[in-house]
PAFIVO-792989 format. One record per atom (N, C-alpha, C): residue number from 1; residue in three letters; atom name; x, y, z. Coordinates in Angstrom, 2 decimals. Atoms other than C-alpha are relative to their C-alpha. Layout:
BEGIN
+-----+--------+-------+---------+---------+---------+
: num : residu : atome :       u :       v :       w :
+-----+--------+-------+---------+---------+---------+
: NUM :    ala :    CA :       X :       Y :       Z :
...
+-----+--------+-------+---------+---------+---------+
//
This chain:
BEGIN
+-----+--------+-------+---------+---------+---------+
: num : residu : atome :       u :       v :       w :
+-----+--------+-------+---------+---------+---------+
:   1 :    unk :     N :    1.06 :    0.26 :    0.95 :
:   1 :    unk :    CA :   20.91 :   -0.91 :   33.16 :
:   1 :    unk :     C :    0.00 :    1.11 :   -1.06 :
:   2 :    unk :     N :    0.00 :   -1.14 :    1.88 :
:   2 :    unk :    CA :   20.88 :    0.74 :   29.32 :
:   2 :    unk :     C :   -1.49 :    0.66 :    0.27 :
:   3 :    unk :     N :    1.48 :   -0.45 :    0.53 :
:   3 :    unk :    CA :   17.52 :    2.76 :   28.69 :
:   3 :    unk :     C :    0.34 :    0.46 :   -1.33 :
:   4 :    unk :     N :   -0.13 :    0.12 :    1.37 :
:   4 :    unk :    CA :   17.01 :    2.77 :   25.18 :
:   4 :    unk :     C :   -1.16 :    1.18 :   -0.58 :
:   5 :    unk :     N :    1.23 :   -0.81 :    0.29 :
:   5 :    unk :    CA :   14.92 :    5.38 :   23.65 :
:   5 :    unk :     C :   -0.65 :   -0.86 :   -0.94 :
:   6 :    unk :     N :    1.07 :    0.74 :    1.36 :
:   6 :    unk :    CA :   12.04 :    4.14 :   21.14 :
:   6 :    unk :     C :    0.18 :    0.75 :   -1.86 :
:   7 :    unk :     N :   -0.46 :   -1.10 :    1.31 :
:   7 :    unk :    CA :   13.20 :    5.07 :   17.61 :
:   7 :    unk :     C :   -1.35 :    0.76 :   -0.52 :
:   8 :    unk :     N :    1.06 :   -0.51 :    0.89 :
:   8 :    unk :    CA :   11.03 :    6.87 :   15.37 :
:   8 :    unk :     C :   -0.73 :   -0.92 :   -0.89 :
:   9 :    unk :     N :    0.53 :    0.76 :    0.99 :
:   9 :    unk :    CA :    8.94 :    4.92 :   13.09 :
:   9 :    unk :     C :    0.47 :    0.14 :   -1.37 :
:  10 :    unk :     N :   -0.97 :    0.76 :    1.44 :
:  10 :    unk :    CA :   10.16 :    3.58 :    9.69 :
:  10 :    unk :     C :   -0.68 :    0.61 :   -0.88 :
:  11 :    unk :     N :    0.52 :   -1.00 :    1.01 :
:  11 :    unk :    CA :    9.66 :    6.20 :    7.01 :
:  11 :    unk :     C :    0.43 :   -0.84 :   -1.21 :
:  12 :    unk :     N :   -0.85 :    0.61 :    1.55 :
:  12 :    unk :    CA :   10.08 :    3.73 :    3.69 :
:  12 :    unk :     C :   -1.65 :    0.20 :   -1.08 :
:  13 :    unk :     N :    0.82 :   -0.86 :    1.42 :
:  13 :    unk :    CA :    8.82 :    4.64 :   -0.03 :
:  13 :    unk :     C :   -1.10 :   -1.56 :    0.09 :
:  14 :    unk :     N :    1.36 :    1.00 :    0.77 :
:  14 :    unk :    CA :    5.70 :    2.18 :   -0.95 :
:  14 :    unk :     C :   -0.31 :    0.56 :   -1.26 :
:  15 :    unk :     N :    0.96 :   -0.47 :    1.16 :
:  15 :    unk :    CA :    3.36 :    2.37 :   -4.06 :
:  15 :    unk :     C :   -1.07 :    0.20 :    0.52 :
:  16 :    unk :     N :    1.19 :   -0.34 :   -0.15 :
:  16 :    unk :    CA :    0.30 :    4.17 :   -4.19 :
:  16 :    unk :     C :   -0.82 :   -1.40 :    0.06 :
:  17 :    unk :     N :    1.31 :    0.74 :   -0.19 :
:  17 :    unk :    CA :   -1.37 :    1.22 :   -4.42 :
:  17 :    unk :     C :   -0.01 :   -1.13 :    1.55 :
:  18 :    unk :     N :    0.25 :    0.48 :   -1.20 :
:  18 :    unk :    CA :    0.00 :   -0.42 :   -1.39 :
:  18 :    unk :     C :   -0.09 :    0.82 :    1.31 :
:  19 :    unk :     N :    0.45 :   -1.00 :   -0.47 :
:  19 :    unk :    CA :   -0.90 :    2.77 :    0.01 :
:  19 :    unk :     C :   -1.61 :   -0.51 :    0.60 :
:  20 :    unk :     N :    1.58 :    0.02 :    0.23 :
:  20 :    unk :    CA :   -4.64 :    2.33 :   -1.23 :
:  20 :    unk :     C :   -0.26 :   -0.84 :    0.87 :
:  21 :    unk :     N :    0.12 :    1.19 :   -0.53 :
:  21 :    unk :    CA :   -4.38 :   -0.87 :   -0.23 :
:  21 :    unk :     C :   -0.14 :   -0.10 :    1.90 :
:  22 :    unk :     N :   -0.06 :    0.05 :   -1.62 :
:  22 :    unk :    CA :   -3.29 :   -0.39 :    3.85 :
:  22 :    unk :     C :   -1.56 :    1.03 :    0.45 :
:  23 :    unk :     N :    0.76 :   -0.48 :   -0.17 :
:  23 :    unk :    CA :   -5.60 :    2.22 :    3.86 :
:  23 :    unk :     C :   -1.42 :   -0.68 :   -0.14 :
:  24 :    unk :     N :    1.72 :    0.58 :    0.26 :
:  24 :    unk :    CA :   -9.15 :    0.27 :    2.67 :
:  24 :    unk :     C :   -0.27 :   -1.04 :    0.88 :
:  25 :    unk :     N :    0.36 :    0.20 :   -1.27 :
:  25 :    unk :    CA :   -7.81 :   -2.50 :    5.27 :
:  25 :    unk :     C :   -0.47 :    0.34 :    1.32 :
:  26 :    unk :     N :    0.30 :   -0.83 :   -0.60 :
:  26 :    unk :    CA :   -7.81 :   -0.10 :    7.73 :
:  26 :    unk :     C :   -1.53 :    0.35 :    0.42 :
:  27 :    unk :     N :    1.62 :   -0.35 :    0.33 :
:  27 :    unk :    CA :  -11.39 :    1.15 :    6.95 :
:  27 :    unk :     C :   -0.48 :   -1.21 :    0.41 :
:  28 :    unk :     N :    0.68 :    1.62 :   -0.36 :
:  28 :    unk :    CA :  -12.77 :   -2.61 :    7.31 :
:  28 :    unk :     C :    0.62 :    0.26 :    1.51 :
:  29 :    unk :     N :   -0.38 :    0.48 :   -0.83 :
:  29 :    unk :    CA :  -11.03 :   -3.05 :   10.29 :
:  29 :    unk :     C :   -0.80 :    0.62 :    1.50 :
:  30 :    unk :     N :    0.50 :   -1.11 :   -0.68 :
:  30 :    unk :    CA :  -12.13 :    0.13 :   11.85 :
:  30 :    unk :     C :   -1.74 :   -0.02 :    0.31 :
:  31 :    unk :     N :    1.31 :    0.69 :    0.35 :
:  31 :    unk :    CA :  -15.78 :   -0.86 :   11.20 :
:  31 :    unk :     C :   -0.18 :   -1.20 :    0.55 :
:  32 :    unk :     N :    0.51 :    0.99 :   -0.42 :
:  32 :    unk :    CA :  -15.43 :   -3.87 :   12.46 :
:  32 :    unk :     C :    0.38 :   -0.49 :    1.83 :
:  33 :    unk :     N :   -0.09 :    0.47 :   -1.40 :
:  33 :    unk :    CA :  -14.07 :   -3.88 :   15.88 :
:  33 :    unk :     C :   -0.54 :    0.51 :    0.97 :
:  34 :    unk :     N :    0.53 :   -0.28 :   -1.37 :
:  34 :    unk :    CA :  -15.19 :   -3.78 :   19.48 :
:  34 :    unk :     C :    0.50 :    0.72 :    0.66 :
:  35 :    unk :     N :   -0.83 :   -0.79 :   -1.13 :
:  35 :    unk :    CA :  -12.63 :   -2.52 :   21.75 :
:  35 :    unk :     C :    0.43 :    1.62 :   -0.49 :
:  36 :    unk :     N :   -1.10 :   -1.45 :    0.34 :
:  36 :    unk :    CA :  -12.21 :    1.65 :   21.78 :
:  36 :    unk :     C :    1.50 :   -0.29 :   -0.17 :
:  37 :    unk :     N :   -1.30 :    0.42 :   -0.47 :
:  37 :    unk :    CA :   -8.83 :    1.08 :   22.54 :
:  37 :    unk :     C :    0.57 :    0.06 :   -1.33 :
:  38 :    unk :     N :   -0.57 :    0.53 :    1.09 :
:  38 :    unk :    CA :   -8.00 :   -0.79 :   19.37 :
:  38 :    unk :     C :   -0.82 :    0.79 :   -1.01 :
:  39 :    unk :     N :    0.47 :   -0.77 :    1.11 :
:  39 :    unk :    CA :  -10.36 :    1.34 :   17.40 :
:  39 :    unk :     C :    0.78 :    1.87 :   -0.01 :
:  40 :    unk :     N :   -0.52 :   -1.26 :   -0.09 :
:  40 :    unk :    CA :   -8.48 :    4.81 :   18.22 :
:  40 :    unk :     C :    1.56 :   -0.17 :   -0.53 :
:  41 :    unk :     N :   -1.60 :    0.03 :    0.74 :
:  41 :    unk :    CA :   -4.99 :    3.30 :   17.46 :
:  41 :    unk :     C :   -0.56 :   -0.30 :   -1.93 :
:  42 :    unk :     N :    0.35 :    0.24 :    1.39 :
:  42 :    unk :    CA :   -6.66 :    2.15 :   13.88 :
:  42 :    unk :     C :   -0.35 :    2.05 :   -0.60 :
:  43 :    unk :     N :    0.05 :   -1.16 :   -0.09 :
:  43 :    unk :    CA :   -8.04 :    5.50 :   13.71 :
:  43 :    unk :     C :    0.84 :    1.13 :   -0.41 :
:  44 :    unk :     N :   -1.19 :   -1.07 :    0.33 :
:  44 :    unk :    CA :   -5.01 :    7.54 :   14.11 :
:  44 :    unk :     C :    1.17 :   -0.41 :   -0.77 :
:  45 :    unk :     N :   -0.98 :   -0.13 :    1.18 :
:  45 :    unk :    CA :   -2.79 :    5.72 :   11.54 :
:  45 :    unk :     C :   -0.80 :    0.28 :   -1.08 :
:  46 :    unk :     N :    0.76 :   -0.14 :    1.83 :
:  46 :    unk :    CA :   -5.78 :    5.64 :    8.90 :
:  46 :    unk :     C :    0.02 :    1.84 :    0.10 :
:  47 :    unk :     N :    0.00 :   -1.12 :    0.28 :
:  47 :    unk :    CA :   -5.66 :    9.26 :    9.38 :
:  47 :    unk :     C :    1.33 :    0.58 :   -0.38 :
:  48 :    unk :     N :   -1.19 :   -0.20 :    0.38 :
:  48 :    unk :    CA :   -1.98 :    9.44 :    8.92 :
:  48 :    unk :     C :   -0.01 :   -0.73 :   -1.60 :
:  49 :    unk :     N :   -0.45 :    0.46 :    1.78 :
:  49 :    unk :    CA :   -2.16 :    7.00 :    5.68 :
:  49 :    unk :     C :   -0.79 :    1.15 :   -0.69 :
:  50 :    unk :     N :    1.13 :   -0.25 :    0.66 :
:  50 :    unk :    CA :   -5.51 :    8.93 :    4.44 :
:  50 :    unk :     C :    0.78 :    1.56 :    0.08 :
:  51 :    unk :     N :   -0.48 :   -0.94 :    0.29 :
:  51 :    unk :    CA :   -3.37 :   12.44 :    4.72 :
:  51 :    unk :     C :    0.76 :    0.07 :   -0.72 :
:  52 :    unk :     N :   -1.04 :   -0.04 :    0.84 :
:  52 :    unk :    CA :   -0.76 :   11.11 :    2.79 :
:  52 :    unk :     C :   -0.50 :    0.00 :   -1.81 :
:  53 :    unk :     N :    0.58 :    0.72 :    1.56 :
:  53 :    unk :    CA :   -3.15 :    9.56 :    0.01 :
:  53 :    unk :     C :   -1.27 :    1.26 :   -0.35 :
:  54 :    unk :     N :    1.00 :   -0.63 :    0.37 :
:  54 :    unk :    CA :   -5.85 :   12.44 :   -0.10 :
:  54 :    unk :     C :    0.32 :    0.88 :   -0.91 :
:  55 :    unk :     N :   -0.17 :   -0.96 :    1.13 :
:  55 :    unk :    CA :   -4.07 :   14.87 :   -2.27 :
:  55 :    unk :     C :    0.23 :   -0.75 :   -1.38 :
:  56 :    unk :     N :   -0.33 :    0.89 :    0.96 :
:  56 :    unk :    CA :   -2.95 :   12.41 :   -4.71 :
:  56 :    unk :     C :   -1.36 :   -0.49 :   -0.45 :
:  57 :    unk :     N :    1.06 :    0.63 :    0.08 :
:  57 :    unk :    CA :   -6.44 :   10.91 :   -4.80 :
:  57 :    unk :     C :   -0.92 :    1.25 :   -0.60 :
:  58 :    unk :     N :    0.70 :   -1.13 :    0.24 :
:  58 :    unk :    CA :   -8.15 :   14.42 :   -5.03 :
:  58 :    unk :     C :    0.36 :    0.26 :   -2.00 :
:  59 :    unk :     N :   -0.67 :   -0.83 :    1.24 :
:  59 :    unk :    CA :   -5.86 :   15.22 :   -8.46 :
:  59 :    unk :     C :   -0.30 :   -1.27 :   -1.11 :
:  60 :    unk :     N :   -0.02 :    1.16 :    0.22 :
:  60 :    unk :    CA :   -6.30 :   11.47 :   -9.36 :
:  60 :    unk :     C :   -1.09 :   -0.87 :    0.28 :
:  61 :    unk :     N :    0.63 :    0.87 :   -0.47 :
:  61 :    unk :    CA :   -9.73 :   10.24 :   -9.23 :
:  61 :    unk :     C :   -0.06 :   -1.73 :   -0.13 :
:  62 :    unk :     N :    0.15 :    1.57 :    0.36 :
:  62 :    unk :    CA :   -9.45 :    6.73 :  -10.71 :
:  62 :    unk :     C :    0.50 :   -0.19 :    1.24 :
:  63 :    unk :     N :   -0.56 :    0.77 :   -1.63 :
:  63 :    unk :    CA :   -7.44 :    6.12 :   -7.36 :
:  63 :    unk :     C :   -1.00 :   -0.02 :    0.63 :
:  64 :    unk :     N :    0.76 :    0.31 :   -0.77 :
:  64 :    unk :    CA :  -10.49 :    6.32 :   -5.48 :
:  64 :    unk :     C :   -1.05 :   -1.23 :   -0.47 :
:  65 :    unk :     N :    0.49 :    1.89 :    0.55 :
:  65 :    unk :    CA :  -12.24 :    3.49 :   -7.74 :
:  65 :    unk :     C :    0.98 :   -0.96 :    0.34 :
:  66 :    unk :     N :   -0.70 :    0.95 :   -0.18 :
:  66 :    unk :    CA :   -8.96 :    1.55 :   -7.26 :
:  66 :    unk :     C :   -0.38 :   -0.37 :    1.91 :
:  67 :    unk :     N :    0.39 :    0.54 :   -1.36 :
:  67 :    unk :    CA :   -9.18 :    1.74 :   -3.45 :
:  67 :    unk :     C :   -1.14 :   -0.25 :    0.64 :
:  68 :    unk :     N :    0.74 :    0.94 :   -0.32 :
:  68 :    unk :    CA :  -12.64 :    0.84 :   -3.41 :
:  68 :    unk :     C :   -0.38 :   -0.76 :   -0.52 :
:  69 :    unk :     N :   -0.58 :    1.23 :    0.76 :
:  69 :    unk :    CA :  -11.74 :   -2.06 :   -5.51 :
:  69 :    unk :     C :    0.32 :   -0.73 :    0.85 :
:  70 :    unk :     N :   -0.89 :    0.54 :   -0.95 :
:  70 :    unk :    CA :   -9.22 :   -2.71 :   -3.12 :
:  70 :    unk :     C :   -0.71 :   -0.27 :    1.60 :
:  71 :    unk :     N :    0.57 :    0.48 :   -1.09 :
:  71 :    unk :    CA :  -11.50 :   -2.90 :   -0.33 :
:  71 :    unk :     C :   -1.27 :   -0.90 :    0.35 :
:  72 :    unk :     N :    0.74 :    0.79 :    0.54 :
:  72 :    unk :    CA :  -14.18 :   -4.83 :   -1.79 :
:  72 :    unk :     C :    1.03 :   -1.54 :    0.04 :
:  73 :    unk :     N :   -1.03 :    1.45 :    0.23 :
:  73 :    unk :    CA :  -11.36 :   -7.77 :   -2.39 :
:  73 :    unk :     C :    0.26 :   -0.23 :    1.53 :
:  74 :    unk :     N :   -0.69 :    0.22 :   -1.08 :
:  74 :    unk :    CA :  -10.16 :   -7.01 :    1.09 :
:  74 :    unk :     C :   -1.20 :   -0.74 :    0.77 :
:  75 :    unk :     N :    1.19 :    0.75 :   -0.61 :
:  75 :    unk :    CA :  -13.69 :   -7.47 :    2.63 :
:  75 :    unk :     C :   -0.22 :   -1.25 :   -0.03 :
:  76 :    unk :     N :   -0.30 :    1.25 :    0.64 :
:  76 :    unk :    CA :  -13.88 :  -10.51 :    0.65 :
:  76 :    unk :     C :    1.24 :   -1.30 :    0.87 :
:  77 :    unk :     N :   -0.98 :    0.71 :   -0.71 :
:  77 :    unk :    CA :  -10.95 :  -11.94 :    1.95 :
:  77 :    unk :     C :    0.47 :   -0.09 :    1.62 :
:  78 :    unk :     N :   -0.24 :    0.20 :   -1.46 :
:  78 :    unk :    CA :  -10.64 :  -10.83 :    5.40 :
:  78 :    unk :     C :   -1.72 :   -1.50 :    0.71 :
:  79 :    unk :     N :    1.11 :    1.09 :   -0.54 :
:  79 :    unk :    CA :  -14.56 :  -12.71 :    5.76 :
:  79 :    unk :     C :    0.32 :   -1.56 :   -0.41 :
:  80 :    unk :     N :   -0.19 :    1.32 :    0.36 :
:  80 :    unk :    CA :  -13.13 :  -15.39 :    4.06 :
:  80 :    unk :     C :    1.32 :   -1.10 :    0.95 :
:  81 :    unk :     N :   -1.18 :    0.64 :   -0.47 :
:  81 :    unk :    CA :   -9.93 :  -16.03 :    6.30 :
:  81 :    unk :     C :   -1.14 :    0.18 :    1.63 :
:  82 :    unk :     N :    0.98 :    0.84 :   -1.19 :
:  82 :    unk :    CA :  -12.52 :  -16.20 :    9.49 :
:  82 :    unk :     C :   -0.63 :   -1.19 :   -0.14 :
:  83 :    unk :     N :    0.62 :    1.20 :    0.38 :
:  83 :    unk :    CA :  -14.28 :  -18.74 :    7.74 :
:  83 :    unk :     C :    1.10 :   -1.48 :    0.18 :
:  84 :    unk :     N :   -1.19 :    0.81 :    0.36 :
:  84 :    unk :    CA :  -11.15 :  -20.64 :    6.98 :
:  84 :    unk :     C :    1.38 :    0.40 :    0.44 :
:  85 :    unk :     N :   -1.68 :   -0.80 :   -0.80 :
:  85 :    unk :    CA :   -7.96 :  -19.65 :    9.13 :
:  85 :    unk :     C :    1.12 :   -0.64 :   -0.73 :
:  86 :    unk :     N :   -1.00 :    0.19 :    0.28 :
:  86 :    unk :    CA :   -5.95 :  -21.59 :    7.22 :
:  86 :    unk :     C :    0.95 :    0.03 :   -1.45 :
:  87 :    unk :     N :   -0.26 :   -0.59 :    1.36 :
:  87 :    unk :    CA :   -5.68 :  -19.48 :    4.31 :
:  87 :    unk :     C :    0.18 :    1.36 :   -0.02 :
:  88 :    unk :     N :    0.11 :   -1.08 :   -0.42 :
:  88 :    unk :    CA :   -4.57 :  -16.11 :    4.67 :
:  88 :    unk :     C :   -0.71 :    1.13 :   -1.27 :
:  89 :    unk :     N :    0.11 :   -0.92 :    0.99 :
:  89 :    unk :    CA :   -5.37 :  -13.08 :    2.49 :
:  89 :    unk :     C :    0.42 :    0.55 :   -1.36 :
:  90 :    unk :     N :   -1.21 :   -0.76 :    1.11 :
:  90 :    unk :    CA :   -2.38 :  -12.61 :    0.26 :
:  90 :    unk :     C :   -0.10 :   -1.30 :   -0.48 :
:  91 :    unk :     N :    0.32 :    1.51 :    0.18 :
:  91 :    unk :    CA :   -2.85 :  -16.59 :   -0.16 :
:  91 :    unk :     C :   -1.14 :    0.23 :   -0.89 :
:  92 :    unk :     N :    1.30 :   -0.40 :    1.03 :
:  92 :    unk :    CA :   -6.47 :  -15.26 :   -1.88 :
:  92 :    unk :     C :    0.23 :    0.93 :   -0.97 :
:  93 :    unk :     N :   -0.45 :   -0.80 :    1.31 :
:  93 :    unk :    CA :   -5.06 :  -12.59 :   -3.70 :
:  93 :    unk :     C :    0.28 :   -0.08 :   -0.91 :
:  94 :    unk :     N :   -1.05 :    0.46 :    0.70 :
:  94 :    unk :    CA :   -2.25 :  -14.09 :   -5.39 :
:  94 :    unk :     C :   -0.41 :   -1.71 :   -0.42 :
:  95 :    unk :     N :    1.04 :    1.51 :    0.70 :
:  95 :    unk :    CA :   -4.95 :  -17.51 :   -6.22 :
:  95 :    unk :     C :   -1.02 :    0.85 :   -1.06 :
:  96 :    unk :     N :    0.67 :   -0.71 :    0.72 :
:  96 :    unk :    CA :   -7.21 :  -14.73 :   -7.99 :
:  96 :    unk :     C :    0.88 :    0.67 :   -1.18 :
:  97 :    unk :     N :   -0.65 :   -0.37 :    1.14 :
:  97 :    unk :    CA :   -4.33 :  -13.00 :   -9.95 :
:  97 :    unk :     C :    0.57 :   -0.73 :   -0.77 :
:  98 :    unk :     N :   -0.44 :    1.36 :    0.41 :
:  98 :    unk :    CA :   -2.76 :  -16.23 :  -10.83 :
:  98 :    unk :     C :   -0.84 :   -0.97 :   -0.91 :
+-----+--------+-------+---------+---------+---------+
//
């Protein structure tokens, strides 16, 4: 039998805004669930995105209007894909920019 180690996690470039963006889901998400469990793993990546994005954000306030822009839409859309499962998020996005 092979044992395989677990690689490292996938270090790839994004844009700040789909930065902003993971991050303000995050926030909602974190807020909204039940189980510790699933709220400590949310937790410890928003603190990994939110270290990456705080200096940039600090030097750069408009970014903090954008990402709570971006989480206003998200709110929006995540309440709206409970309502309606058979429409996802990026499905609402990309009907609003369009």
């Amino acid at each position: 039998m092979s044992h395989r180690s677990i690689p490292a996690p996938p270090s790839v470039q994004i844009s700040w805004g789909e930065l902003l963006d993971k991050i303000a889901i995050l926030e909602i998400k974190a807020q909204r669930l039940n189980s510790q469990a699933a709220t400590e793993k949310i937790s410890r990546e928003l603190a990994v995105l939110s270290s990456t994005a705080n200096d940039i954000i600090s030097q750069q306030p408009y970014l903090l209007v954008l990402k709570q822009q971006l989480k206003s839409v998200n709110e929006g859309s995540l309440g709206y894909r409970r309502q309606n499962t058979g429409q996802g998020g990026s499905e609402i996005l990309r009907s609003t920019i369009h």
